[in-house]
N, C-alpha and C positions, 0 to 999 in steps of 0.2 A: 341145557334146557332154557337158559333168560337169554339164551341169546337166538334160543327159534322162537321167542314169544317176541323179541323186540322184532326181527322179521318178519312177521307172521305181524305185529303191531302197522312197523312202517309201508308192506302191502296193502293192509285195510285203510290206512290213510291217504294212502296215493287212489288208490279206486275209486274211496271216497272222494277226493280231490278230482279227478276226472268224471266222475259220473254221474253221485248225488252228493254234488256239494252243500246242499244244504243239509246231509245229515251229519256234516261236523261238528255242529252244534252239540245233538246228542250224543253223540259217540263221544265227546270232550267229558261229557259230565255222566256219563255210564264208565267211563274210563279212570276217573276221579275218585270213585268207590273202590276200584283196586289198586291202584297208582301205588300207598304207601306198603303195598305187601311185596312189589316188587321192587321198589327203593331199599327194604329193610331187607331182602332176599340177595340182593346185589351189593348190599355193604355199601349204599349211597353210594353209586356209580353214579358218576354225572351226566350218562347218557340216560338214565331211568331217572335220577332228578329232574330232566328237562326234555322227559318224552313228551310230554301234554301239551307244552310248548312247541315243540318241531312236528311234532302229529297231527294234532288239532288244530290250536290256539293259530298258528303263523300262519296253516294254508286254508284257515275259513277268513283270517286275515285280507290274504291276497285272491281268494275269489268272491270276497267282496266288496274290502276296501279298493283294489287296484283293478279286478277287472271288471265288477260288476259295479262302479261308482253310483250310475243312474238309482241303483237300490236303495239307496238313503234318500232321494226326494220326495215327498215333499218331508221335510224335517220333520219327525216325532218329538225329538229330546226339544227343552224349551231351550231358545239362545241365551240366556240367562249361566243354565247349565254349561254349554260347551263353552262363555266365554270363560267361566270360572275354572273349566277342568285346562282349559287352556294356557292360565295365568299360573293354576299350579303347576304344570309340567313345564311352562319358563322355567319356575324357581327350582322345581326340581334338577332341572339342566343345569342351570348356574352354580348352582352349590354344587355339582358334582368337583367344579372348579377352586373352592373350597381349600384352605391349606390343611384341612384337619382331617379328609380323605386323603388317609394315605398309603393307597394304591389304584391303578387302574381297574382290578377286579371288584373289588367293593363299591365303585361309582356304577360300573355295570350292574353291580347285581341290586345295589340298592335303585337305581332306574328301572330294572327290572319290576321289581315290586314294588313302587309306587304305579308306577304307569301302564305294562304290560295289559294288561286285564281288563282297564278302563275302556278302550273300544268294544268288547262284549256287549255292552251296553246298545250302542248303535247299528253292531250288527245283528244281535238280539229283536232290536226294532225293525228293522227291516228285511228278516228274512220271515218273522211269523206274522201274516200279513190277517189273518182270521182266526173267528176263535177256534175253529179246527185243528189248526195249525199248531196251536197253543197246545191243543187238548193233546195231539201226540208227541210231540213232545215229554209235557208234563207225564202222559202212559209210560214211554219209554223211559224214563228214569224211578219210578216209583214201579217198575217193575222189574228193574234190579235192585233197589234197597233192598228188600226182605234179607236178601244172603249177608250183607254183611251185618244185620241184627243179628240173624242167625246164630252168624261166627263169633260174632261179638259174645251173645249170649253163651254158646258153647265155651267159649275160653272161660267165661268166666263160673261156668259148670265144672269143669274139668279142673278148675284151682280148686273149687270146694273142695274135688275126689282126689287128687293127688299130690297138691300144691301149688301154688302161685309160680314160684320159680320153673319149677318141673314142664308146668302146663304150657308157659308162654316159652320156654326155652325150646320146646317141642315144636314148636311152630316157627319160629326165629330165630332158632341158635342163638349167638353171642350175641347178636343185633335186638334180641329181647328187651336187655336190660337197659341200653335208650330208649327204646319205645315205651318204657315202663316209668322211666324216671326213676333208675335202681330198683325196680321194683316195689315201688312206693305204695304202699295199702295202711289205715291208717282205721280206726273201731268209730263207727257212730249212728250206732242201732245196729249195730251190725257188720263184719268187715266190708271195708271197701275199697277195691283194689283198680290201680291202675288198669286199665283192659283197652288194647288198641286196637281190636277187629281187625280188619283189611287195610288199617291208616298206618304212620307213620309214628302215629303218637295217639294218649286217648283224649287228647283236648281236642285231635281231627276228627278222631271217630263220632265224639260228642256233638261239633258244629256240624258235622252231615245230616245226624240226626234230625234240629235244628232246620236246617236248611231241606231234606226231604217232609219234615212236620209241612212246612207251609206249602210245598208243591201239594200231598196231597192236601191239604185243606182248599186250595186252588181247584185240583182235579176232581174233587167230588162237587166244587159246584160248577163247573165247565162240562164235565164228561156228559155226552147225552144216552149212556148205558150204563143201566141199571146195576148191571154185574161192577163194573168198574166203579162206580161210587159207592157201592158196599166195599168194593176191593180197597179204597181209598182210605174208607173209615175204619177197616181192618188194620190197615197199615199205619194212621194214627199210634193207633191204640200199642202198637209193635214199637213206633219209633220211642215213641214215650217210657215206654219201659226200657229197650237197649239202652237208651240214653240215661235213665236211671244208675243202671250196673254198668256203665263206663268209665269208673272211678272219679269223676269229676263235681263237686260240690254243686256249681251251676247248673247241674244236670236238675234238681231239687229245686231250683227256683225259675230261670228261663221258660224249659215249655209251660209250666203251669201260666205263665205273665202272659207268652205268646199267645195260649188260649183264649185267655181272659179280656187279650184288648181284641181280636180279631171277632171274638161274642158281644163286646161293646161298639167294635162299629163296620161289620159287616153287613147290619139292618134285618139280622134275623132274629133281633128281639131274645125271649125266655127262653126261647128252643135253642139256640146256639149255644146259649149261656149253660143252659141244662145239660149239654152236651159236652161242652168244656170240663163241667165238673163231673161228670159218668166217668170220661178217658181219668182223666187224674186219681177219683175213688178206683178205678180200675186197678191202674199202675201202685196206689198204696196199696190195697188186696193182694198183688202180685209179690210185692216187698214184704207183708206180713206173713203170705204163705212160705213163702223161703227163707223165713224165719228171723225177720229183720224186726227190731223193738221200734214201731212206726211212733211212741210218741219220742223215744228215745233220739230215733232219728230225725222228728223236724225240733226238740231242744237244739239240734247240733247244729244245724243248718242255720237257726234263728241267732245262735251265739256266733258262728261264723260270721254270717253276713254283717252282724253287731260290730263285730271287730274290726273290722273295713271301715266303718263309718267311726269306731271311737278311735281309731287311728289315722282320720283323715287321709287314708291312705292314696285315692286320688289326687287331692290337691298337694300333699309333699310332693311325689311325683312331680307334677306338674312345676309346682313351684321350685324345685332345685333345678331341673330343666332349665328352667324361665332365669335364674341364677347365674345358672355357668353355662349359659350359651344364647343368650337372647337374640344373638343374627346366627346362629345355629352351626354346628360344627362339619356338616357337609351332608353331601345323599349317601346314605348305606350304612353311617354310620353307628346308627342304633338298629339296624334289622337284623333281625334274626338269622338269617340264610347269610350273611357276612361274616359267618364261624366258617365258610368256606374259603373266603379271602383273609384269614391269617394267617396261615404259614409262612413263615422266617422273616415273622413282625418280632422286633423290640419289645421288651417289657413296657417302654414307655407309651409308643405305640398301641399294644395291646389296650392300656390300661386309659389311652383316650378314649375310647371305644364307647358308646352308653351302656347302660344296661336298662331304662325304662322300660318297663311293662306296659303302664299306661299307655293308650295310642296319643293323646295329645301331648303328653310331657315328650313322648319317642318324635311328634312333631316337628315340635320346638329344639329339640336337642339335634337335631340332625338339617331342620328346613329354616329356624327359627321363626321370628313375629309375622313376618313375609309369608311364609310359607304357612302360620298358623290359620291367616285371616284367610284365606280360599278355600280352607282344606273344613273350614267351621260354616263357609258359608254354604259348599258342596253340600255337606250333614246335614245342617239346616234345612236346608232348600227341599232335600232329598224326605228327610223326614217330616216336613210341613207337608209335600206333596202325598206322603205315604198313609199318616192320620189323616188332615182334614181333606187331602183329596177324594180321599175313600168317600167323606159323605158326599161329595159332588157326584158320584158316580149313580147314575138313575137306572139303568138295566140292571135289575136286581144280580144276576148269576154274576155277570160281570162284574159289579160290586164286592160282590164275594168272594171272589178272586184276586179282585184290588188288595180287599182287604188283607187276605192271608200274604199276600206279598209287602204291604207294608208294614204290618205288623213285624214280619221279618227285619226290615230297616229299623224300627225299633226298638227291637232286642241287641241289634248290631250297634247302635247308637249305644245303648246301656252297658252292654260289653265295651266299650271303647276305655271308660272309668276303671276298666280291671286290665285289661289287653287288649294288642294289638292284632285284633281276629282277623282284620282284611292282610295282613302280610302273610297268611300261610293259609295252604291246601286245609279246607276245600272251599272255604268261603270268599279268598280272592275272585274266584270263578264266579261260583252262586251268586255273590252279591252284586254284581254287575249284570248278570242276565236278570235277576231280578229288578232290577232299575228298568232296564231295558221293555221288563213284559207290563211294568207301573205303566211308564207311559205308553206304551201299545196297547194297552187296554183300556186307558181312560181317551184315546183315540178311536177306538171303537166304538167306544158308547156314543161317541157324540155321530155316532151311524144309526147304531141298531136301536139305540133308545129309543120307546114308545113315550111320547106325551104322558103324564100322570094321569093315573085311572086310566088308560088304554093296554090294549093286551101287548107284551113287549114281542118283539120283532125274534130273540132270539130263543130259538125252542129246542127245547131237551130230547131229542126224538131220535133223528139221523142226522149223518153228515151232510148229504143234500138240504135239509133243512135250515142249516148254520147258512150267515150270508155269503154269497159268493165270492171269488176273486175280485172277480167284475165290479160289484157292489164297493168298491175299496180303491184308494188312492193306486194310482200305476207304481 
């Protein structure tokens, strides 16, 4: 059966690839919401580990980086950016060369995940040329999340009625109990169990959440139909709660943060903000109803996050990194997907290896100081762009969509202090499209924007409405 689906997979890629190449884009990230069921289905086959890769990712690659070059002119991304992303992928090259990489697999795969993902960005910019473009897009992926909330939620129904083991063994066989982290559930207002929906693991399932939160918050202010921006704010309100019962602590603090800055500087004033807190009183109603102790559960949350901070648990990180490896021990060698490149390593070997959590301490420990200062000006840059670009933005809709994408960067930024979220499915992908749609949006605006006080250029109505092709850079 997984092997008429990878057929039936690599079919729809090639079609794609020949006929509308530009809908590799979507199809990479509607693809991404089932990817770890069929990873964990196939016992981590490496051909279903690196289907998104050879399906998607490589041949929207090559019809657009190699044949369709002209498509990147005139630049979106700032040169600032590419010289930076530039300097890092030096470094990352060089230290593959590293005496402390010790194999050829583990320089690939850690190349792999530093770099891989990083053109999304630029093809991102230049294949969604209007907001139209954006808008289906954004439709087509927030019209596949529902199912894996769904399932998500369903699993984690079915633990109440029959057991946690039972439930998730039923759907994953032996491949459960990874996915689950031994089945890891742990009491705080109420149990709370690891749940991986359609991902790999449920720290994936939780960052899709995450990463569909902001498409739609995007899509209900881009879409010019009525139906779909109620669909939008429906689906809010879904993600927020799956994301609740995906056994993940962050799940409790993230979207609530994401809501809050995207009501602060979207420019939609008390109404966004009143809105932000409706979805959350939602989502606590939804917890209470199912029988979860809500003040119980935000003690626990507050003592958690507390213990982070009276453990300085970022900066140790950081700082024992910054210790034993300040010109860094090579690429791959703290990533996580480099549990694939050990076999018939040495103990000693093994035990060079990092283990950082943290994404800067994981930096420094595998890029070093070299490798830190790019990768902090990247962030920087990315997130200066993502808050105060937001207020630059004058076409109100447009704004609004900035915002729910920068907001994302972020959250992504705040995560970084805990883990390394750009190294794994699904947010390698997301966050570089997102980058991607930052500044192709605040490129727009400097189109469709009306002068202050005048009626704005872009209307909610039809697609013939939104500005043309023609209207927009070749």
């Amino acid at each position: 059966m997984l092997d008429l689906l990878l057929a039936l997979l690599g079919a729809a890629s090639f079609g794609l690839f020949l006929l509308r190449w530009q809908y590799l884009l979507a199809g990479l990230l509607i693809y991404i919401a089932f990817a770890g069921s069929l990873i964990l289905w196939s016992e981590q086959s490496a051909i279903f580990l690196l289907a998104k890769d050879l399906f998607f990712v490589l041949p929207l690659y090559v019809a657009v980086l190699l044949l369709r070059p002209q498509l990147l002119a005139p630049a979106v991304l700032p040169p600032w950016l590419t010289l930076s992303l530039l300097f890092l992928s030096l470094v990352v090259l060089l230290q593959t060369l590293n005496p402390g990489v010790v194999n050829v697999a583990l320089a690939l795969i850690g190349v792999k995940v530093w770099l891989l993902y990083i053109p999304l960005a630029y093809v991102t910019a230049a294949i969604l040329r209007t907001p139209e473009d954006i808008v289906r897009l954004l439709r087509a992926i927030a019209l596949v999340a529902p199912i894996p909330c769904i399932i998500g939620l369903y699993q984690w129904s079915l633990s109440e009625v029959i057991g946690y083991r039972e439930a998730l063994t039923d759907f994953y066989g032996d491949a459960a109990a990874g996915a689950t982290q031994n089945f890891t559930q742990f009491t705080m207002g109420g149990v709370i169990r690891r749940i991986p929906s359609t991902f790999s693991n449920s720290a994936s399932y939780f960052v899709y959440t995450l990463c569909l939160l902001s498409a739609s918050l995007a899509l209900q202010a881009l879409d010019w139909s009525r139906a779909w921006r109620v669909f939008a704010r429906c689906l809010i309100v879904l993600l927020v709660i799956a994301g609740a019962l995906s056994g993940m602590r962050a799940a409790f603090v993230f979207p609530p943060v994401l809501l809050l800055v995207y009501a602060l500087i979207s420019g939609r004033g008390v109404g966004a903000l009143g809105g932000a807190v409706l979805v959350c009183l939602i989502g606590v109603s939804f917890l209470y109803a199912t029988g979860f102790d809500t003040d119980e559960l935000a003690e626990g949350v507050a003592e958690h996050t507390g213990l982070y901070q009276e453990q300085n648990f970022s900066w140790v990180q950081f700082s024992y990194a910054l210790e034993q490896a300040p010109f860094g021990m090579g690429t791959g060698t703290n990533t996580v997907a480099g549990r694939f490149a050990t076999e018939g390593l040495t103990a000693a070997e093994k035990a060079s290896l990092g283990g950082y959590e943290v994404q800067f301490a994981k930096t420094v420990y595998e890029l070093g100081v070299f490798g830190l200062v790019p990768f902090l000006l990247i962030m920087g840059g990315l997130l200066y762009h993502g808050i105060v670009g937001t207020l630059r933005v004058r076409e109100p809709r447009l704004r609004r969509a900035h915002a729910a994408f920068g907001s994302f960067v972020l959250i992504v930024f705040v995560y970084f202090f805990k883990a390394w979220v750009i190294d794994v499915d699904p947010a390698n992908v997301f966050f570089w499209v997102y980058v991607g749609l930052l500044y192709r949006l605040a490129a727009l605006d400097l189109l469709v924007a009306a002068p202050r006080g005048s009626q704005s250029l872009l209307r909610l109505t039809r697609p013939a409405a939104l500005p043309s092709r023609r209207t927009l850079p070749p």
